[in-house]
C-alpha positions in Angstrom: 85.3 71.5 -77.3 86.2 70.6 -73.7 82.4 72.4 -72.8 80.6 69.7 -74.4 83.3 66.8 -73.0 82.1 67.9 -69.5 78.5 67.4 -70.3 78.9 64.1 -71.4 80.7 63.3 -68.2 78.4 64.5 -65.8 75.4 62.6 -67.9 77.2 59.8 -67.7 77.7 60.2 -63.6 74.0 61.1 -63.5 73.3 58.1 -64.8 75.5 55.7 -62.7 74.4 56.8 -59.5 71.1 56.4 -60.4 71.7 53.1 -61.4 73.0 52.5 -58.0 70.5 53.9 -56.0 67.7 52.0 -57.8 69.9 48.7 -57.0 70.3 49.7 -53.4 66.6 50.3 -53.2 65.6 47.2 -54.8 67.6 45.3 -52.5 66.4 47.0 -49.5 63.2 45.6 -50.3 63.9 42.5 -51.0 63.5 41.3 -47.2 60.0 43.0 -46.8 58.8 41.6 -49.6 59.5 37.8 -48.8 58.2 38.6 -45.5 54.8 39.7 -46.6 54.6 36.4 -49.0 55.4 34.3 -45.4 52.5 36.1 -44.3 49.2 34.3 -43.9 46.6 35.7 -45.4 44.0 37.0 -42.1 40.7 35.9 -43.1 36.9 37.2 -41.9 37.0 35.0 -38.4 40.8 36.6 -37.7 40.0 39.6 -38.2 36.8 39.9 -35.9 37.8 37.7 -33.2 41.7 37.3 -33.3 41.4 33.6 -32.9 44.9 33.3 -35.0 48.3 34.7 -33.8 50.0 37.7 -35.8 53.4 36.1 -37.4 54.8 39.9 -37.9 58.1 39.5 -35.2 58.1 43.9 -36.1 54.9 44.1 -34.7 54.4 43.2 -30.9 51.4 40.2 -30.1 48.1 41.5 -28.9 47.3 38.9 -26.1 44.0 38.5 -25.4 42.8 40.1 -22.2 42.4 37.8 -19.0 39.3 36.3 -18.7 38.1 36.9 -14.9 37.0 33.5 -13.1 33.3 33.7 -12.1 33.3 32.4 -8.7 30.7 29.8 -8.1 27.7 30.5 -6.2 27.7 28.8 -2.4 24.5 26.5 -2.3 23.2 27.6 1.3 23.7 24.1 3.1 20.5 22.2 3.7 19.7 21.7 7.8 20.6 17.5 8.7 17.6 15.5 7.5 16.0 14.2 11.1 15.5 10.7 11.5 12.2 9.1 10.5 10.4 8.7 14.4 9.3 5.2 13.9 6.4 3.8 16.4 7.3 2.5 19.1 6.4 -1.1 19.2 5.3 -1.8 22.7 7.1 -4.4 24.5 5.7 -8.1 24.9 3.5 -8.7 28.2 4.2 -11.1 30.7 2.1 -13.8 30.5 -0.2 -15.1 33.2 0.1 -18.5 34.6 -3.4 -19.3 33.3 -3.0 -18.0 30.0 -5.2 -19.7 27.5 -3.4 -21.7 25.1 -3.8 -21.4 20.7 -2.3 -24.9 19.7 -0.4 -24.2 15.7 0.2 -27.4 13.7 0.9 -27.7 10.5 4.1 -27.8 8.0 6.7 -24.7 7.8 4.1 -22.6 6.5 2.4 -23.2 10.1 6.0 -22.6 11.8 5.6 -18.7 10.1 1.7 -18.5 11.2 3.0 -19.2 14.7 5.4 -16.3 14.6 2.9 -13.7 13.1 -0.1 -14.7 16.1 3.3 -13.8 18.4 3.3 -10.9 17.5 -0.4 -10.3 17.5 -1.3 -11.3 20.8 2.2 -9.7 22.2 0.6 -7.3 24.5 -2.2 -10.2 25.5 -0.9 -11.5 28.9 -4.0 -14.2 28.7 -3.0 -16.1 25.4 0.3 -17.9 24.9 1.4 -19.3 21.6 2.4 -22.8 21.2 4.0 -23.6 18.0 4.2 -27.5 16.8 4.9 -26.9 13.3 6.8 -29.6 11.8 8.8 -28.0 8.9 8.6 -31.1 5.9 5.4 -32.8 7.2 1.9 -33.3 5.7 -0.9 -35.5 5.3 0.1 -37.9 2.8 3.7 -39.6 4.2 2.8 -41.2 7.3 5.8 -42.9 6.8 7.7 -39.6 7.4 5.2 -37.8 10.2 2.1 -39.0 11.5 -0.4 -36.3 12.9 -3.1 -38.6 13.4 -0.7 -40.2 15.9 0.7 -37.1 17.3 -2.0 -34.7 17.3 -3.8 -36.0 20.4 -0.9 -36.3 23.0 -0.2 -32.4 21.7 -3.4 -31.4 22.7 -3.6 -33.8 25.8 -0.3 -31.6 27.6 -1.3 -28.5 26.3 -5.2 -28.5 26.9 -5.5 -25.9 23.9 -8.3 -22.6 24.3 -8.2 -23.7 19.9 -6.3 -25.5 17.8 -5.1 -23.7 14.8 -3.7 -26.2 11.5 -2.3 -24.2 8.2 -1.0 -27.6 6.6 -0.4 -28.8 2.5 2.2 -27.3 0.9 4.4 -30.7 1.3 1.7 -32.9 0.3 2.1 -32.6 -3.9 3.2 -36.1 -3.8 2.7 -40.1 -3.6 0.6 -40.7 -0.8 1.8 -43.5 1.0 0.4 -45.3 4.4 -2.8 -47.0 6.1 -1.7 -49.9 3.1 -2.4 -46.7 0.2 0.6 -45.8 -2.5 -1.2 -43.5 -5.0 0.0 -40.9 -7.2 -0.9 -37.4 -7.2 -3.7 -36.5 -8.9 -5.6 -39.6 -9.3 -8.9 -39.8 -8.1 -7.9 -42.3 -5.7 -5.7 -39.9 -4.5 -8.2 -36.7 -3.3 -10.4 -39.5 -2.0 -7.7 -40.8 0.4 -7.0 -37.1 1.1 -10.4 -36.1 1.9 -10.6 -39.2 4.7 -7.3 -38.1 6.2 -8.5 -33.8 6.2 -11.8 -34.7 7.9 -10.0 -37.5 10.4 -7.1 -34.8 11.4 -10.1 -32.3 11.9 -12.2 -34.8 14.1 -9.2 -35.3 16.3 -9.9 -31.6 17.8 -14.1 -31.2 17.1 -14.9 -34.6 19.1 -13.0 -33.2 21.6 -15.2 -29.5 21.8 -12.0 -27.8 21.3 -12.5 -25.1 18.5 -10.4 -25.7 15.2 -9.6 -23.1 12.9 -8.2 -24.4 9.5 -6.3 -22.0 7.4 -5.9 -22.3 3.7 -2.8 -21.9 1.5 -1.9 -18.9 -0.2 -1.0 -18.7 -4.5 2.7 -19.3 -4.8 5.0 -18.5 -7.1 5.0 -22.1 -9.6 1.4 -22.4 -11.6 1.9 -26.3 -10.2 1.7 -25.6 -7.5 -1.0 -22.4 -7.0 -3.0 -24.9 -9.0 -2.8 -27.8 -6.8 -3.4 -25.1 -4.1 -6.5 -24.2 -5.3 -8.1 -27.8 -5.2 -6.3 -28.7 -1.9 -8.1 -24.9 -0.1 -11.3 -27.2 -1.4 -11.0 -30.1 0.3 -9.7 -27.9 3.8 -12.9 -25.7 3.4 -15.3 -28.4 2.6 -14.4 -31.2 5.7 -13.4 -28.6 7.8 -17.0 -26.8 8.0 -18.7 -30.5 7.7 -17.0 -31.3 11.3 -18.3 -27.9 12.8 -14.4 -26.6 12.2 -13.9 -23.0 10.1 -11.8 -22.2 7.3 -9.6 -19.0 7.1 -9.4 -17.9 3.6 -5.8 -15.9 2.5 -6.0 -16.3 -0.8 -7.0 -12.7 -1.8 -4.2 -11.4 0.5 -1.4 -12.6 -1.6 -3.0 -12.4 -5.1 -3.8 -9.2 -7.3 -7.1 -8.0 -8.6 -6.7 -10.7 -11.8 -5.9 -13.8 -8.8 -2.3 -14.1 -9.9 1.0 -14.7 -7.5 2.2 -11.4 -5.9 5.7 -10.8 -4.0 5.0 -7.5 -3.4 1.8 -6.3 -1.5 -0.2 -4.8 1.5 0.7 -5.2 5.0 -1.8 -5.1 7.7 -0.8 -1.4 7.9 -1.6 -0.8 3.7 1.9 -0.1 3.0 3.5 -2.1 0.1 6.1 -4.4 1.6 7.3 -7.4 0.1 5.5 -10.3 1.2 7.4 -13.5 -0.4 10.6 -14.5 -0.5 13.0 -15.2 -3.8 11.5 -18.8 -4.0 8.0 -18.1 -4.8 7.3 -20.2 -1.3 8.4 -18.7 1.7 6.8 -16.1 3.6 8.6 -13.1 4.8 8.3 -11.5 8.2 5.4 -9.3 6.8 3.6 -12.1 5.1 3.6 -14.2 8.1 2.2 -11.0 10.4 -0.4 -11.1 7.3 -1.5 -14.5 7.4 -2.1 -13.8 11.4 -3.8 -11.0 10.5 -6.6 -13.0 8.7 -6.8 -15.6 11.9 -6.6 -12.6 14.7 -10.5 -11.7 13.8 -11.6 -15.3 14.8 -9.4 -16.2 17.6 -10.3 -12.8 19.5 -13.8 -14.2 19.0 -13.2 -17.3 20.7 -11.0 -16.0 23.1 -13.0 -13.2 24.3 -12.0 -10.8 27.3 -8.9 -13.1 27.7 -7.0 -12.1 24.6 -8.1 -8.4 26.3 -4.5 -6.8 26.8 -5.9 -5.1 29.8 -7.0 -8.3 31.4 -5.4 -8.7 35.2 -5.2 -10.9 37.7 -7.2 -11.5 40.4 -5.2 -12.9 43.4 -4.3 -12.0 47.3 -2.2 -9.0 46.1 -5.2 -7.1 44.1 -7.6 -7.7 47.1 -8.9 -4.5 48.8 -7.8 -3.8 52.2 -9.8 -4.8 55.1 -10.4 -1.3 56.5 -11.9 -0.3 52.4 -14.0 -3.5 52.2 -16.2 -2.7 55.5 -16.4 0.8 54.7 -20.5 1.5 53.8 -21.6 2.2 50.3 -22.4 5.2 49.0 -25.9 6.7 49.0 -27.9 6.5 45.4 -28.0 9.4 43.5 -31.7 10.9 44.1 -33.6 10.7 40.8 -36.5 12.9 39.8 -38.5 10.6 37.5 -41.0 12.4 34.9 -43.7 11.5 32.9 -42.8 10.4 29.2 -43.6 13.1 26.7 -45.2 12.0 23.2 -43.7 13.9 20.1 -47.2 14.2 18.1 -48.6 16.4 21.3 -50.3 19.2 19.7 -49.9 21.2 23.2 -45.6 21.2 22.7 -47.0 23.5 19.9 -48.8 25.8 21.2 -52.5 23.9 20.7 -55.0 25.3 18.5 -53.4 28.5 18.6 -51.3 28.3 15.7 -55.0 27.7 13.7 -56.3 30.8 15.4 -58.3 30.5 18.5 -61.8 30.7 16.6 -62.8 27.2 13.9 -62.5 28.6 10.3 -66.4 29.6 9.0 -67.7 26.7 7.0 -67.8 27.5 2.9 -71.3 27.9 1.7 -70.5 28.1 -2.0 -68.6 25.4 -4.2 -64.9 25.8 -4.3 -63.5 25.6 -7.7 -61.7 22.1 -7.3 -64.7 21.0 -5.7 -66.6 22.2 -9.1 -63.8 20.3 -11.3 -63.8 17.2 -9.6 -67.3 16.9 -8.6 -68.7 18.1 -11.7 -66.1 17.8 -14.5 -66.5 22.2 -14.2 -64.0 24.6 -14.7 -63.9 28.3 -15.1 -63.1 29.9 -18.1 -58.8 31.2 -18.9 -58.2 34.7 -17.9 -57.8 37.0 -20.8 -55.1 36.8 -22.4 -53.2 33.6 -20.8 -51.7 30.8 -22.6 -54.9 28.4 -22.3 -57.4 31.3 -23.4 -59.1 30.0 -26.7 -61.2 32.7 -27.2 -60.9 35.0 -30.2 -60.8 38.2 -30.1 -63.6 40.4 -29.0 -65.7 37.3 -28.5 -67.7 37.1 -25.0 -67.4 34.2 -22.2 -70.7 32.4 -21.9 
């Protein structure tokens, strides 16, 4: 009886203890379980590049390995740009006590033209500049500034070589004086303005004293390249009538369509700016420009004294007495020949090149002779393009 007791008793421990274990193991688990539901889950990008951080604190981070700094590559260092060698203006000569005068009237547009023929005739010790420009005159307020009353004690203290007048771009307005009070643009007006052109210009032709007249350029207001264009009219057409000339700018300070440019050509062909902001003004360029246009003519007139080489003559040039009785050199010997004629057959060789017997005369009729003496020619070759003959057929 006690066998089967026993039995029971260790089934009964069996059981227990297993009981136990599974509990222990179940709670051991517990933890790792939670911790893998924490977990994120990894997905395709993680696991190729490891852009996310393991959360596992069992399982040491992987840090990525250090990227190594690719060092920038030295740019070799360029040489120091040299400095641009400008030309080398050359420096103003000293002018000669007998310079010849160019007399420059006019408004402030004359004042600029004055500076530019400076600069032109810089190295010219035989022409000086005189500049006369009155900045706000014209032609139409006597009131204000009368050349017609000026004008000839100028030229009386000066004695001018020519008198040079760029003048108009004041006088787009009333014309008052000499008992007149007429509005622009009247007919009245450009027939009062016509008188006073040609009198100014007679002031210097009756004298013989050459006048060069020098027209306005476009400016920057269509008023006023407008009344520009009928005021270069009257200039050109009294000016020539009194034996003057008129210097035409226009082109210079207009593009291919005639329209107002600021920026354009110097007297070099580089693009500089030739106006100012105003539409009016000249710059330093444009003035140099306008001289540009008058240099031509007054180098005419002038002659040998706007020369930069001219010198003068005086006690202190003068050749020593000892040099000036010295005797002159002999004359070079010359060996004078007869003049040759191009068409002499003997600087060919004669008749040789024809051989040195006449060709024999032809005793038979040549075959142009035959064709254009008697309308006869000679039958085709066989066989060439102009042969009509058929075949087998015989030439008559």
């Amino acid at each position: 009886m006690k066998h089967p007791a026993r039995r029971a008793t260790k089934a009964t421990l069996r059981i227990v203890l297993t009981a136990f274990l599974t509990v222990v193991i179940a709670l051991g688990c517990l933890p790792n379980m939670a911790q893998a539901q924490e977990r994120p889950r990894r997905n395709l990008l993680d696991m190729l590049f490891g852009t996310r951080e393991p959360d596992y604190p069992d399982q040491p981070v992987e840090q990525p390995p250090p990227r190594r700094k690719v060092q920038p590559k030295k740019r070799p260092t360029p040489p120091p740009r040299q400095p641009v060698a400008q030309p080398e203006t050359p420096p103003p000569a000293e002018k000669l006590s007998d310079a010849k005068a160019i007399l420059v009237v006019g408004d402030f547009l004359a004042s600029g033209l004055a500076t530019g023929l400076e600069d032109a005739f810089s190295t010219s010790p035989g022409v000086v500049i005189q500049s006369r420009g009155n900045v706000a005159s014209g032609l139409v307020r006597q009131d204000y500034y009368n050349w017609s009353q000026q004008l000839p004690g100028m030229i009386d203290q000066l004695k001018p070589a020519m008198v040079v007048v760029m003048i108009g771009a004041n006088d787009r307005q009333q014309m008052i004086g000499d008992g007149l009070n007429e509005k622009y643009g009247t007919d009245p007006w450009f027939l009062a303005y016509e008188e006073r052109v040609q009198q100014f210009a007679k002031l210097v032709t009756s004298r013989h004293i050459p006048l060069l007249w020098v027209g306005l350029p476009s400016f920057g207001s269509d008023q006023l390249t407008a009344s520009a264009v009928k005021l270069n009219q009257i200039y050109q057409s009294q000016t020539t009538s009194v034996g003057g000339e008129f210097i035409d700018i226009w082109d210079g300070f207009t593009d291919q369509n005639g329209e107002f440019i600021v920026t354009g050509s110097d007297i070099n062909g580089q693009q500089v700016r030739l106006r100012t902001a105003d539409g009016v003004n000249l710059t330093a360029a444009g003035k140099r420009k306008v001289a540009f246009y008058l240099e031509k003519s007054a180098r005419r007139i002038l002659g040998d004294q706007a020369s930069p080489d001219i010198t003068r003559l005086d006690t202190g040039n003068s050749l020593p007495a000892q040099q000036a009785n010295l005797p002159g050199a002999e004359p070079e010997k010359i060996t004078r020949t007869q003049p040759m004629s191009l068409s002499d057959p003997d600087l060919d060789g004669g008749s040789q090149l024809l051989g040195s017997s006449p060709a024999p005369a032809a005793t038979t009729s040549s075959p142009r002779d035959l064709l254009v003496e008697k309308g006869l020619m000679d039958p085709a070759p066989v066989g060439r393009v102009d042969d009509y003959r058929l075949p087998g057929s015989v030439a008559r």
